[in-house]
ZAMARGU-4260 file (C-alpha; in steps of 0.2 Angstrom, whole numbers, plus 5000, padded with zeros to 4 digits):
<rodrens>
0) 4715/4782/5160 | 4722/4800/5161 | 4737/4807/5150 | 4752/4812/5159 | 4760/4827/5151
5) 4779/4830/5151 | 4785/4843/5164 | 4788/4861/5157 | 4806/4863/5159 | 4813/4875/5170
10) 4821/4893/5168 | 4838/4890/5172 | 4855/4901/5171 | 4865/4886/5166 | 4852/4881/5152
15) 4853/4902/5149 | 4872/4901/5146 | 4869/4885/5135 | 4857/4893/5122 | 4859/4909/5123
20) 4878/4917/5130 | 4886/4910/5115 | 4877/4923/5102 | 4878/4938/5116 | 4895/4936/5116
25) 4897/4938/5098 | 4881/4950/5096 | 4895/4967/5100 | 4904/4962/5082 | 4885/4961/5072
30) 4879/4977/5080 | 4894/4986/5076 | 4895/4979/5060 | 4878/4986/5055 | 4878/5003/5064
35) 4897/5008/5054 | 4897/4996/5040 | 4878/4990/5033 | 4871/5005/5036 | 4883/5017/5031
40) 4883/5005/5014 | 4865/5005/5010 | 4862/5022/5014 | 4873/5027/5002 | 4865/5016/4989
45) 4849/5025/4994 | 4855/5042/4993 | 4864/5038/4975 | 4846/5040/4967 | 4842/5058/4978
50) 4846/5074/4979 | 4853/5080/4996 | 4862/5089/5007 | 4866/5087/5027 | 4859/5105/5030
55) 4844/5101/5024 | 4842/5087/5038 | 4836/5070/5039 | 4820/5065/5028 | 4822/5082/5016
60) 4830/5071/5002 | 4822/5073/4983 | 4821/5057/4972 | 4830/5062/4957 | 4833/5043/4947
65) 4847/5039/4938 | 4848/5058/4936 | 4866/5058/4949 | 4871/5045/4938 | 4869/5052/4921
70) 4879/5067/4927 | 4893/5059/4933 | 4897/5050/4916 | 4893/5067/4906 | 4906/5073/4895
75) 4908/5088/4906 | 4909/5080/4925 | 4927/5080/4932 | 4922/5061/4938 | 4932/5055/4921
80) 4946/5066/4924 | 4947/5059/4941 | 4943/5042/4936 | 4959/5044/4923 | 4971/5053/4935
85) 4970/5038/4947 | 4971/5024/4932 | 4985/5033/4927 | 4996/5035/4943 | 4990/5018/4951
90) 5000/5011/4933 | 5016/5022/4937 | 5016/5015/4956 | 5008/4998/4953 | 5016/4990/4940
95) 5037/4995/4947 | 5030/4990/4964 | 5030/4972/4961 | 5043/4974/4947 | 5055/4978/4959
100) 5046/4969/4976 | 5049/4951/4967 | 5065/4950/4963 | 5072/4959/4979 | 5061/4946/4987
105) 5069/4932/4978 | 5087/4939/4982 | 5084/4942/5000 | 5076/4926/5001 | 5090/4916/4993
110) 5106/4927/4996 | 5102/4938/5011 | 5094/4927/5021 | 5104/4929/5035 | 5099/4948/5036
115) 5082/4946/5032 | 5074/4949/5046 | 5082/4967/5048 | 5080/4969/5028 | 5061/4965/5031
120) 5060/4978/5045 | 5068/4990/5035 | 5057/4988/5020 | 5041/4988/5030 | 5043/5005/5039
125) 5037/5017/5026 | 5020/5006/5025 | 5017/5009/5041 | 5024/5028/5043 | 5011/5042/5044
130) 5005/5050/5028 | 5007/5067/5036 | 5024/5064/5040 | 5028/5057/5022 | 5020/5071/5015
135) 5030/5085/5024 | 5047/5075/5020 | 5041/5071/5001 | 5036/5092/4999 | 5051/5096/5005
140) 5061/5085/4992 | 5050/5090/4979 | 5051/5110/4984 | 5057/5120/4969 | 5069/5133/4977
145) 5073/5123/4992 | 5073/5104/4989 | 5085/5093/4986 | 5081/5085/4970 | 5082/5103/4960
150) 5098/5106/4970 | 5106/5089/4965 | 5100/5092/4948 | 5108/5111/4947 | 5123/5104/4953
155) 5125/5094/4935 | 5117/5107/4924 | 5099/5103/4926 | 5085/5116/4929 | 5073/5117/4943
160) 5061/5105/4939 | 5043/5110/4945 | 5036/5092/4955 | 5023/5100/4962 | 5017/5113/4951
165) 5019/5107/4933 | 5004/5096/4929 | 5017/5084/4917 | 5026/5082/4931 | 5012/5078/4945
170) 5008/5060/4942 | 5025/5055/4942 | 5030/5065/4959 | 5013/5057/4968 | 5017/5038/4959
175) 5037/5041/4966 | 5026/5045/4985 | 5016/5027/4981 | 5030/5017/4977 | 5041/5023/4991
180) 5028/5019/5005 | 5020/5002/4996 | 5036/4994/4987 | 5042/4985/5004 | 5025/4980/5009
185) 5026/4970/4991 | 5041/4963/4998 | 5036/4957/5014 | 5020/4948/5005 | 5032/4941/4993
190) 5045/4934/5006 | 5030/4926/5016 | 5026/4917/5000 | 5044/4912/4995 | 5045/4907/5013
195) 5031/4891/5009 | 5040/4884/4995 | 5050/4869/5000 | 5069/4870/4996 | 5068/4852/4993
200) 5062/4860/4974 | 5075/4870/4972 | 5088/4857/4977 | 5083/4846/4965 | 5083/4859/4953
205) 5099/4862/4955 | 5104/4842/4954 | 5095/4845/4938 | 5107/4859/4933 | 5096/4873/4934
210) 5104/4891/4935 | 5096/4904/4947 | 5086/4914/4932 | 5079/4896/4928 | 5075/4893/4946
215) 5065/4910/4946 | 5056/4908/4932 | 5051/4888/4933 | 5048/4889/4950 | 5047/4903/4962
220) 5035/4914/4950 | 5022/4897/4947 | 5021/4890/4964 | 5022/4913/4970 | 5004/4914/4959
225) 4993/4914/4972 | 5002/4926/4983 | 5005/4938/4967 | 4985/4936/4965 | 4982/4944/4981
230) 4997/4957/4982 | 4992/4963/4963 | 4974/4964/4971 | 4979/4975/4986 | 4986/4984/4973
235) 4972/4987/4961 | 4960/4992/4976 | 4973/5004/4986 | 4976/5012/4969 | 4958/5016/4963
240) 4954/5022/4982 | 4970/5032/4983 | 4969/5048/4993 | 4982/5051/5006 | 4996/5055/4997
245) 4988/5065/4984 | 4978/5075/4996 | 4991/5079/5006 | 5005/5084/4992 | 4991/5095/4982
250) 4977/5098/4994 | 4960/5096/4988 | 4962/5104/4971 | 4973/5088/4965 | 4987/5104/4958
255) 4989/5113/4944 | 4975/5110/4932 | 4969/5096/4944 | 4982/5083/4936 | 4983/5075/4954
260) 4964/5073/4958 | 4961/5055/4961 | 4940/5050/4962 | 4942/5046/4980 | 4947/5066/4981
265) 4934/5070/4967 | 4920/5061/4978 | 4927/5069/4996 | 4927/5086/4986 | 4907/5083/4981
270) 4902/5077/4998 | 4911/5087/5011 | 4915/5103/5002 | 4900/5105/4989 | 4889/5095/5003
275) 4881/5086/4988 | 4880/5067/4995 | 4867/5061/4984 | 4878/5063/4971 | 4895/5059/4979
280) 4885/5042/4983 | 4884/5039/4965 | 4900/5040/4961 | 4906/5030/4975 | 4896/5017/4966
285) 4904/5020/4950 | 4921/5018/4958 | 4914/5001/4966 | 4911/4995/4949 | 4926/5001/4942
290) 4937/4992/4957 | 4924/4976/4956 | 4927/4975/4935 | 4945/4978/4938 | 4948/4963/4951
295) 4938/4952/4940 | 4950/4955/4925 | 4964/4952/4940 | 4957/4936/4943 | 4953/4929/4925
300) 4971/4936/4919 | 4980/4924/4937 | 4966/4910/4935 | 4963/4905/4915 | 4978/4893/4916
305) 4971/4888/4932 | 4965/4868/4934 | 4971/4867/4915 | 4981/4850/4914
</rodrens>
């Protein structure tokens, strides 16, 4: 008795389309991602622990260790400067951002919300204004001779104040840039959360006899946690990457006596100017640490109370 063995099925462009179309339609977004993003990322790793630069061409690079490393946290390397400058600046533009961005939220939200789309139009413009046009306007404000903040000052008495020039005065003229351009963003994500909240809360709060600093407090800031979670971690990761405003204000120097170089500034600096990437690579990685340890503290200082009954 012979066995009958089952027919071998068939190429077809339908059975084609089943198995196969699905993941060639999505293929465009992996191959992207890993010639501009998982490349770029482990190449970077790789060149962290090598000495070299571009005009020495592809496979020219000398394995040097933890040699890039060492030298960037030396006692002599700007990197800690840098590394300081930006702590420093991202806490003079971080912390009024949201000081402010809450309660404006809460009053537009509460008492102005019949203007609040316009209010939130308003607010969201400098985030999305070009950092060249911000810095041209802000240069001109913060001009010795010419801008209007030393001429308002002179008319009261006040002497010209160097914004630009004074290295006491640098990190608050860039931190005044940040805040301007990243205070209404705040906003916006703070109104899309208060936006969630039911008012059946605050109603019966109020049946309850609760005033409007009560209402804030007991129940727009606890049930606002999760969206301060993420708008404090936008903060903390823009702050330790910034680079625009500086750069534009005090060119690639960061200023007199370099009170405004940031580490993004500090790394571009080493990699496009000094053509050392092994070593830019290095600190890129320290600064991915730094931000990673920072978010961490973020989310332990939102989340210890978190699942506590």
């Amino acid at each position: 008795m012979s066995q009958r063995t089952a027919p071998r099925a068939s190429w077809s462009y339908t059975r084609f389309q089943q198995r196969f179309a699905p993941y060639l339609f999505v293929s465009p977004f992996f191959i992207l991602f890993a010639v501009f993003g998982l490349f770029p990322l482990l190449f970077s790793l790789f060149l962290a622990f090598h000495f070299w630069s571009p005009l020495d061409g592809m496979g020219n690079w000398k394995f040097v260790g933890f040699e890039n490393f060492g030298l960037a946290l030396g006692p002599t390397d700007m990197f800690w400067k840098s590394l300081k400058n930006t702590l420093w600046i991202g806490l003079l533009s971080g912390i009024p951002q949201h000081l402010v961005a809450l309660p404006l939220a809460f009053i537009i939200h509460h008492s102005l919300r019949r203007f609040q789309g316009t209010l939130s139009t308003v607010l969201f413009l400098p985030y999305i204004t070009n950092a060249v046009a911000i810095a041209i306007v802000f240069a001109t404000l913060y001009s010795e001779r010419l801008g209007i903040l030393n001429y308002l000052g002179g008319l009261v008495g006040l002497d010209p104040v160097r914004w630009l020039g004074d290295p006491n005065m640098v990190p608050y003229s860039v931190a005044a840039v940040v805040f301007w351009r990243y205070v209404g963003w705040n906003t916006v994500l703070y109104l899309s959360g208060l936006q969630a909240i039911s008012e059946d809360v605050y109603e019966a709060a109020t049946v309850d006899g609760a005033n409007g600093w009560q209402k804030f407090w007991y129940i727009t800031l606890p049930l606002l946690r999760p969206m301060m979670f993420y708008a404090f971690t936008l903060t903390i990761v823009g702050s330790m990457q910034l680079f625009e405003e500086p750069f534009m204000l005090l060119n690639d120097g960061g200023g007199s006596g370099g009170a405004g170089l940031t580490s993004a500034m500090h790394i571009f600096n080493t990699a496009f100017r000094d053509l050392d990437m092994g070593y830019a690579s290095a600190m890129s990685w320290l600064l991915f640490l730094a931000i990673f340890a920072m978010s961490m503290l973020n989310n332990y200082l939102f989340s210890r109370d978190g699942g506590k009954k």
